[in-house]
C-alpha positions in Angstrom: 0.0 0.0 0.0 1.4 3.3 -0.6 3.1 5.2 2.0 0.4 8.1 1.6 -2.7 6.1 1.9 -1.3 4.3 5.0 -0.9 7.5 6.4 -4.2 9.0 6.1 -5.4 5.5 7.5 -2.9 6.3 10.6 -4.7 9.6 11.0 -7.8 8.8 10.8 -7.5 5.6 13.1 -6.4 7.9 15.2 -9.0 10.5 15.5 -11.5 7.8 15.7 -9.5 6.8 18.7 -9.6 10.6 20.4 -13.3 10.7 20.5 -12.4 7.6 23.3 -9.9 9.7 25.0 -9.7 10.0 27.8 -9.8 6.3 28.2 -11.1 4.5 31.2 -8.7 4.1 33.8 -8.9 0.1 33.8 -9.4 -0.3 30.4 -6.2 2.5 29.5 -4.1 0.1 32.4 -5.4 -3.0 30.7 -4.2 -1.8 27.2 -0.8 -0.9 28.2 -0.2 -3.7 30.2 -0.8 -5.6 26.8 1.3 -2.9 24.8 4.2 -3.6 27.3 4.8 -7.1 27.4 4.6 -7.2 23.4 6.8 -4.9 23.4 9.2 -6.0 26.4 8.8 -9.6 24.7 9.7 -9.1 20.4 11.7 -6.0 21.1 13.8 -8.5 23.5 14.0 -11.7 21.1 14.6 -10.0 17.9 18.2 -8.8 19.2 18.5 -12.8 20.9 16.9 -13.0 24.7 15.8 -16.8 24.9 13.1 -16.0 27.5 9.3 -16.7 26.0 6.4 -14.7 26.3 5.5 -16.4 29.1 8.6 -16.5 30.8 8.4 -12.6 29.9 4.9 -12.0 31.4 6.0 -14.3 34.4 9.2 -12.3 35.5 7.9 -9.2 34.5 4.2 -9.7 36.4 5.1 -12.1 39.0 9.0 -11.6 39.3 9.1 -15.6 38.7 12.4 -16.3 36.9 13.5 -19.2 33.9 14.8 -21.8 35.3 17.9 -22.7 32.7 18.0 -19.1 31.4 20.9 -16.7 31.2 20.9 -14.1 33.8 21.6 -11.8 31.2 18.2 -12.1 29.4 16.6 -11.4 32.6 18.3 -8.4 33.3 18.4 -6.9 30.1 14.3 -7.8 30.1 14.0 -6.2 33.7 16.3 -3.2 32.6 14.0 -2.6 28.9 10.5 -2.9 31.3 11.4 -0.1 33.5 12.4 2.1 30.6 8.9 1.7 29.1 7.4 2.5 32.1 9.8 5.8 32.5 8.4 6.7 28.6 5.0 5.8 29.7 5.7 8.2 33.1 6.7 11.3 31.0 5.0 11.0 27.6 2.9 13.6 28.2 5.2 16.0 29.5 7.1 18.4 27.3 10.4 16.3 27.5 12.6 16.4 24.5 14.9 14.1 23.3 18.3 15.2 24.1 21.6 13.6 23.7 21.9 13.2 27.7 18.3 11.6 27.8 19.4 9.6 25.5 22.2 8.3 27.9 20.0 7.8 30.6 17.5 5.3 28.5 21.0 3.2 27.5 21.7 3.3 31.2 17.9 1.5 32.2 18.1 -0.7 29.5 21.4 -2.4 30.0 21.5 -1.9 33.9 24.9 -2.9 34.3 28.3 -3.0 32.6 28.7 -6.8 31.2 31.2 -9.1 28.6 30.1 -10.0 25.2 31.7 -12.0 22.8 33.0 -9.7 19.7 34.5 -9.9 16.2 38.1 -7.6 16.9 38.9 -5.4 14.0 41.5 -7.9 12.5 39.0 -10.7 12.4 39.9 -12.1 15.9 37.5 -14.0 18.3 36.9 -12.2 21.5 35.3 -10.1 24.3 34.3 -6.8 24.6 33.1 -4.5 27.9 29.8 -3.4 27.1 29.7 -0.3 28.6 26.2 1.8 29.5 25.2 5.2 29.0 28.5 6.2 26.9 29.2 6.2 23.5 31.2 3.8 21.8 34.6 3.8 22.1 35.6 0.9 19.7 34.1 0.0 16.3 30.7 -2.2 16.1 30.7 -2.9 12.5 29.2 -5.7 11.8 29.8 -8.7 8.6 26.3 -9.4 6.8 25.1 -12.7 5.4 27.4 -12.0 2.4 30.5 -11.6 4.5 30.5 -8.1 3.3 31.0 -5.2 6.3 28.3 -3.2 6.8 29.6 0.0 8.5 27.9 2.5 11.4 29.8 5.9 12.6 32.9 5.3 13.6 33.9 5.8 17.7 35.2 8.8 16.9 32.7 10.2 14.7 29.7 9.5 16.9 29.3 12.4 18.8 29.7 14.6 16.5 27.1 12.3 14.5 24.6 12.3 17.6 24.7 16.0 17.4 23.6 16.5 14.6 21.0 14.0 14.4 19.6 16.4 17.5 19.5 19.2 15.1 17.4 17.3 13.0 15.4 16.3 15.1 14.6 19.5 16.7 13.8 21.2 12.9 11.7 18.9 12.0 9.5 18.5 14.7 9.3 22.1 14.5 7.8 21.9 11.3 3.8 21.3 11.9 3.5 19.7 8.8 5.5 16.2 8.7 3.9 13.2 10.2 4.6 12.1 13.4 5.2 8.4 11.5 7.8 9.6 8.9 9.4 11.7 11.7 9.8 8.4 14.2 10.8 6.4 11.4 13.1 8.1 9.9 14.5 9.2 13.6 14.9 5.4 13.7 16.7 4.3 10.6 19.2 7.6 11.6 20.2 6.3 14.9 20.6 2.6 13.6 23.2 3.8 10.8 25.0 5.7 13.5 24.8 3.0 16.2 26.3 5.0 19.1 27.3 2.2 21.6 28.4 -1.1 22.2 24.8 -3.2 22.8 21.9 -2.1 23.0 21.1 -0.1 19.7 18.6 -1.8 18.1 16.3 -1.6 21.5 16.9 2.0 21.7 16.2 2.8 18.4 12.7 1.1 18.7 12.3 3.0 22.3 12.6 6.4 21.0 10.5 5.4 18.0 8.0 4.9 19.8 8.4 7.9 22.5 8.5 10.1 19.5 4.8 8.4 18.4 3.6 8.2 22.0 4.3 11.8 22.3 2.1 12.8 19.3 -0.8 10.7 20.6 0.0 7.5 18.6 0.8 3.9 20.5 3.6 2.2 20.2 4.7 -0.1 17.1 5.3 -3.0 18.1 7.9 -5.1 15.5 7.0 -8.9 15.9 10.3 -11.1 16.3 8.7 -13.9 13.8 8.0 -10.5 11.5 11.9 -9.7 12.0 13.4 -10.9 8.0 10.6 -8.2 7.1 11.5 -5.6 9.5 15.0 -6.1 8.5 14.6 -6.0 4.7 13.3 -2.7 4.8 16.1 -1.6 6.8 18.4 -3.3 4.4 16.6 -0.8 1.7 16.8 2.4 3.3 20.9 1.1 3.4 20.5 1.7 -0.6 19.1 4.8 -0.6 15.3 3.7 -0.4 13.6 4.9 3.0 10.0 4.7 1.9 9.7 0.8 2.3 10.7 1.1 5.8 8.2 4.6 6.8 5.6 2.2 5.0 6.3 -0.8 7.4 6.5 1.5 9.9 2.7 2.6 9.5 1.5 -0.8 9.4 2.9 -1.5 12.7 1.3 1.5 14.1 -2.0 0.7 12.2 -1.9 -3.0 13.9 -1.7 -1.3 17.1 -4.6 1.5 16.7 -6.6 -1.3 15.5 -5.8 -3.0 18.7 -6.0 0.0 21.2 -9.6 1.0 19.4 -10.8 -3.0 20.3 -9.8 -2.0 23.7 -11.8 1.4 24.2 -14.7 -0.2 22.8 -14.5 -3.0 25.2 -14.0 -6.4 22.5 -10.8 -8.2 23.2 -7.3 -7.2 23.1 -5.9 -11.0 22.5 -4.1 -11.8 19.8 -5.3 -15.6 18.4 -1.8 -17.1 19.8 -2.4 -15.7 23.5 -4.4 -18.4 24.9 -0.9 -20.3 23.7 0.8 -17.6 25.6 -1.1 -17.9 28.4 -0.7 -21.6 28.7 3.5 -21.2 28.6 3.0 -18.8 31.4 0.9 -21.3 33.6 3.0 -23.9 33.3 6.8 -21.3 33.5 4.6 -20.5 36.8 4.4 -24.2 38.0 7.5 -25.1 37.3 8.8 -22.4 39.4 6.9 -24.3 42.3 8.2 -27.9 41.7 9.4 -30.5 39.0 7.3 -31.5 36.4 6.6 -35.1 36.7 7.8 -37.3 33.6 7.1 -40.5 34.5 4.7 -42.5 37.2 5.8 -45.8 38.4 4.9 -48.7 35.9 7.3 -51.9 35.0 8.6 -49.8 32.2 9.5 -46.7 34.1 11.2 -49.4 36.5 12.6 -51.6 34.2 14.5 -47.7 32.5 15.3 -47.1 36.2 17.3 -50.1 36.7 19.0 -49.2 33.5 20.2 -45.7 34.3 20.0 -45.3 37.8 20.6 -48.2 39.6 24.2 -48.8 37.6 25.2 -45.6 39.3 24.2 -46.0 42.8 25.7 -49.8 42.7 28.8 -47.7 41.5 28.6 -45.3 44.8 27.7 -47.9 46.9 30.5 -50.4 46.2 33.3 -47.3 46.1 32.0 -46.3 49.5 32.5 -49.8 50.5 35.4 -50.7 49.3 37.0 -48.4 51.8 36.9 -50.7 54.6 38.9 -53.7 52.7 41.5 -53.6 54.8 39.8 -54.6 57.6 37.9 -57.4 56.4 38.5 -60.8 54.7 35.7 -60.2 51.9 32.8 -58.7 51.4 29.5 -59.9 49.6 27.1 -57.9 47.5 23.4 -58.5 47.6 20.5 -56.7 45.8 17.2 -56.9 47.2 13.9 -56.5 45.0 10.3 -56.8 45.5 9.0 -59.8 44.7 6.9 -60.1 41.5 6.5 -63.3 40.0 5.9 -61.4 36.3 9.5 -60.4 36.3 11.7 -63.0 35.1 14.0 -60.6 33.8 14.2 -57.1 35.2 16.5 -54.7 33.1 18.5 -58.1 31.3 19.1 -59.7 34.9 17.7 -62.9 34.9 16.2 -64.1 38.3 16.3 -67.7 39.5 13.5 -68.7 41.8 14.2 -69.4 45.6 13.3 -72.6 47.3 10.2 -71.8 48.7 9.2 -69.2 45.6 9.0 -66.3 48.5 11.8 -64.2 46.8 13.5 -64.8 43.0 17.3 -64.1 43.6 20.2 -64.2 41.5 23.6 -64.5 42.5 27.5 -64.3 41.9 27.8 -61.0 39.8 30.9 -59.9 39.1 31.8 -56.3 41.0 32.1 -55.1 37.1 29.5 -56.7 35.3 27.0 -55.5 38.3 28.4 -51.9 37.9 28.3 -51.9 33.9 25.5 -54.4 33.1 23.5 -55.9 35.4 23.0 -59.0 33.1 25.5 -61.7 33.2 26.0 -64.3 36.3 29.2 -65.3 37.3 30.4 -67.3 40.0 33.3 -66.0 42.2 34.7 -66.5 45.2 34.7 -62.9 47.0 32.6 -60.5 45.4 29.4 -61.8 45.2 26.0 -59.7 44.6 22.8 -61.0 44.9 19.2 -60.1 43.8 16.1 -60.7 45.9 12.9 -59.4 45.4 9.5 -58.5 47.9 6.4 -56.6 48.3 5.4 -54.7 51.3 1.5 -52.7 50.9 1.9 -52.1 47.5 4.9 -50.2 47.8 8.1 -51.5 46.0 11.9 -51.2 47.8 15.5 -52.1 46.7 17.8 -52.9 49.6 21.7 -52.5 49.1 23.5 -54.5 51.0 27.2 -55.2 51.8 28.1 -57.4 54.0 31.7 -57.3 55.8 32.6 -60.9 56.2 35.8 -61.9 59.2 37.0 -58.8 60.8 41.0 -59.4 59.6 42.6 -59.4 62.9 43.1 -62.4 64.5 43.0 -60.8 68.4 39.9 -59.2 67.5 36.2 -60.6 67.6 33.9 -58.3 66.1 30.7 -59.6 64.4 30.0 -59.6 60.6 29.0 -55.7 59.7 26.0 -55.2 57.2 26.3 -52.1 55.5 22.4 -51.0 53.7 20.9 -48.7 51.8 17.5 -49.0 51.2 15.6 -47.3 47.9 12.0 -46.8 48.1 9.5 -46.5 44.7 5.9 -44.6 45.0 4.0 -43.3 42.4 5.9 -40.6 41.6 9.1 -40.6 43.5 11.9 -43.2 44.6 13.5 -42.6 47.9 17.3 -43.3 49.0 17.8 -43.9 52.3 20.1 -45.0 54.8 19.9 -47.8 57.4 21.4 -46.4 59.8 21.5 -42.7 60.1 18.2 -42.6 58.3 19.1 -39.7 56.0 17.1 -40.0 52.5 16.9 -37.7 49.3 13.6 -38.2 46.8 13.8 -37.8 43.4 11.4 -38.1 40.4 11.7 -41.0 38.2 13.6 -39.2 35.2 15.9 -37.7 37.3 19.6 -39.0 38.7 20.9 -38.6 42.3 23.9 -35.6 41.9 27.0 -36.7 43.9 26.6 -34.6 46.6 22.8 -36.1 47.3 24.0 -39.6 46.9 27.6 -39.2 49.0 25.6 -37.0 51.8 23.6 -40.3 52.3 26.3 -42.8 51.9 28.7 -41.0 53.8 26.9 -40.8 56.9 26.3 -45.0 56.3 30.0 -44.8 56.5 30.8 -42.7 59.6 28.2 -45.2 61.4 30.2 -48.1 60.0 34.0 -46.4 61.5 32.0 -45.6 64.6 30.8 -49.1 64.7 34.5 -50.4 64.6 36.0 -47.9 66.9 33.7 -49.0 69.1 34.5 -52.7 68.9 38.1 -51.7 68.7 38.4 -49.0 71.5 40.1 -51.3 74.4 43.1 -52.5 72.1 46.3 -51.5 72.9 47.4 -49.9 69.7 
C-alpha cells in the first residue's frame, strides 16, 4: 500500500481513537499492560533474549524467573520494562529528546556493565566490555550474510554524529507539517546507521521510536520477532538509498496497534489468536517455578528404564564407598534386594532364579564389574558376590543395598559380621534413597539422577556409622 494512503489510514484511526480519550482508567491500564509485554517480549527476542512470552509476562508480572536461562536475558528484560514504564511516566510531559536523555535510557536498559563476545577489527574471536550510557569507544561494524562489512559511525565520529542527528530532530519536529510516523521512522533508521554504543542499539532505536509516536498521541509499534526478516529487509533498503519501504512498514505497525487499542476502548478483546498459547506457557513457567514437572509415574517400564540408568550408578557409589573398609575385612558380599513379582523374570537383562520356597526370585554371583556396567550376566566368584532378591510390602516396592563385611582381619579381634544398607523406596511418583542407619534420604522423580553430593551426603553418613561401629568394637586394644 502506498506510504500516503497508510498514512491517512494512521490519521484517521487515530482520531477515531480521540473521541475515546480520555480512556477508562482500567481499560487504558489493561491496554498498556498488553502494549508492554509485546513490546518487552519481540523488542527483546529479535536482538537474541531466549526467554518466552510467558517467561516474559512471568518475570515481569510475578517476578518468577526461567529456570535454565541466562541471567543476562533477565536483566536486560527487567532493565527494557522499567524504561517503558519511564516513557510511559513522561510521555505527556514536554520532554525532549536530548543527547543526555538519550544516555539515561541506555543506562535503564542495560543496567549494568557486562562481557560479550565480539569480532576484533583484525578478524579475531573475542570479548568486549559493554559499557552503559556512553558512547562507543571501539568499532561495532558488523559482517552481513554476504560476508561483506556493513559499516555504522565510527567511535570517533559519533558524537559529533549524535549531534547532529539532534539538530534534525529538533527542525523537523518544528515543522507542523510532517507526520509524526515519517518523523519516528526516519529518527529510527538515523540512529541505527549511527549506532552509538556497544549493545543495545537496536532496542533503543525502537524506544525512542515509539516515544516520538507516543508523544504525538500514537501507541507504540510494536515489530514482531517472527516478523523480523521483514522488519530487517526494509532496513536493508533504506541502506540503498530507499527509505519509503521502511516509513511504510512502519505505519503498518502502528495501524496493527490502533486497531488494537480501538478494540480495547470499545470493550472487544485485546488477544491476539496465539495468547491463549501464551497464556498456557506462562501457567506452566509459573508451576514449574513451584516444583518439578513429573515425567514418569511408576509402571514396569519406568522401573525396568530405572534399573538401566540409575541403579548402575548408585551400585557404583555404593560399592566405592564400601570398598574403603577392605582392609579390615577378609571379603565382602554384594546383595540386591527386590520386591518380589513373580511377572518379572527378567528385570532390566538380569535374569532371576527362583528361591526354594518361591517367597523371593534371587540371582547370585555377579561380578563387581558386570553389576556396575551391566546388570545382566551371572558369574560365579569367590569374593565379590552380589545377589538379587525381590519382595512386596503394601503395594509399595523397595531395593535394599547390602554389603556385607565378612571376618573382621585381625586375629586378636572378635567383632561380628557388619551389614552395611541402603535401602531405595518407589511410589507413584518418586523413589526414595535412604540410609539404614543414620536414616538420611533424598527423593527424586523418576527421570531424574541422584547428583553426587545427594548420593555421597547419604552414603557418607552410612560410612561414619560403619567407622564408629569399629572404633567401638576396637576402643580397648592396645594400639
Amino acid at each position: 500500500m502506498e506510504l500516503s494512503i497508510l498514512l491517512a489510514e494512521a490519521t484517521s484511526l487515530r482520531a477515531e481513537l480521540d473521541k475515546f480519550r480520555p480512556l477508562d482508567a482500567v481499560i487504558e491500564a489493561r491496554i498498556l499492560q498488553k502494549f508492554r509485554l509485546d513490546w518487552n517480549y519481540h523488542s527483546n527476542r529479535i536482538e537474541g533474549n531466549k526467554l518466552t512470552y510467558g517467561e516474559t509476562k512471568a518475570l515481569i508480572l510475578f517476578n518468577l524467573t526461567a529456570k535454565g536461562k541466562p541471567l543476562q536475558d533477565h536483566l536486560e528484560t527487567f532493565g527494557h520494562d522499567e524504561a517503558i514504564k519511564w516513557l510511559i511516566d513522561i510521555v505527556k510531559s514536554e520532554t525532549e529528546i536530548t543527547e543526555t536523555f538519550i544516555r539515561q535510557l541506555h543506562e535503564l536498559i542495560l543496567k549494568e556493565p557486562y562481557q560479550k563476545s565480539a569480532i576484533t577489527p583484525n578478524g579475531q574471536k573475542g570479548f568486549r566490555r559493554i559499557k552503559i550510557g556512553a558512547y562507543k569507544t571501539e568499532p561495532n561494524h558488523v559482517i552481513t550474510k554476504t560476508g561483506e562489512t556493513f559499516y555504522f559511525a565510527t567511535p570517533e565520529e559519533t558524537p559529533a554524529k549524535m549531534h547532529d542527528l539532534m539538530l534534525w530532530y529538533r527542525e523537523k519536529r518544528a515543522e507542523n507539517s510532517i507526520s509524526p510516523i515519517l518523523l519516528a521512522a526516519e529518527f529510527h533508521y538515523k540512529f541505527i546507521r549511527i549506532h552509538p554504543f556497544d549493545d543495545g542499539n537496536g532496542r533503543m532505536a525502537r524506544l525512542l521510536m515509539n516515544f516520538i509516536l507516543m508523544q504525538s498521541g500514537f501507541p507504540p509499534a510494536i515489530i514482531k520477532t517472527e516478523d523480523k526478516e521483514n522488519y530487517y529487509a526494509a532496513l536493508q533498503q533504506a541502506d540503498a538509498g530507499i527509505l519509503e519501504p521502511f516509513v511504510e512498514y512502519i505505519a503498518e505497525n502502528v495501524i496493527r496497534s490502533l486497531e488494537l487499542m480501538l478494540k480495547g476502548a470499545k470493550g472487544e478483546s485485546i488477544e491476539d489468536p496465539d495468547d491463549l498459547d501464551k497464556e498456557i506457557a506462562l501457567l506452566e513457567n509459573q508451576l514449574k517455578a513451584k516444583g518439578e514437572q513429573i515425567e514418569k509415574v511408576k509402571s514396569e517400564e519406568t522401573l525396568k528404564e530405572w534399573c538401566e540408568n540409575v541403579l548402575p550408578y548408585l551400585a557404583e557409589k555404593f560399592i566405592e564407598v564400601n570398598e574403603k573398609f577392605k582392609g579390615f575385612y577378609v571379603e565382602r558380599e554384594y546383595q540386591l534386594i527386590h520386591p518380589n513379582f513373580d511377572k518379572y523374570e527378567t528385570l532390566a537383562g538380569v535374569i532371576f532364579n527362583k528361591g526354594k520356597n518361591n517367597n523371593n526370585l534371587k540371582t547370585t554371583h555377579f561380578t563387581k564389574a558386570n553389576f556396575v556396567d551391566k546388570l545382566n550376566i551371572m558369574k560365579d566368584v569367590e569374593k565379590h558376590k552380589i545377589t538379587l532378591y525381590f519382595k512386596q510390602k503394601n503395594l509399595r516396592e523397595s531395593f535394599e543395598m547390602i554389603c556385607n563385611h565378612k571376618t573382621f582381619n585381625r586375629t586378636d579381634v572378635n567383632i561380628t559380621d557388619y551389614n552395611y544398607r541402603l535401602l531405595i523406596l518407589f511410589d507413584d511418583n518418586y523413589y526414595h534413597v535412604k540410609g539404614r542407619s543414620s536414616e538420611k534420604s533424598i527423593s527424586k522423580l523418576y527421570h531424574q539422577k541422584p547428583t553426587d553430593e545427594e548420593i555421597n551426603y547419604i552414603l557418607q553418613a552410612e560410612a561414619k556409622a560403619h567407622l564408629q561401629f569399629i572404633q567401638e568394637q576396637t576402643k580397648d586394644l592396645p594400639f
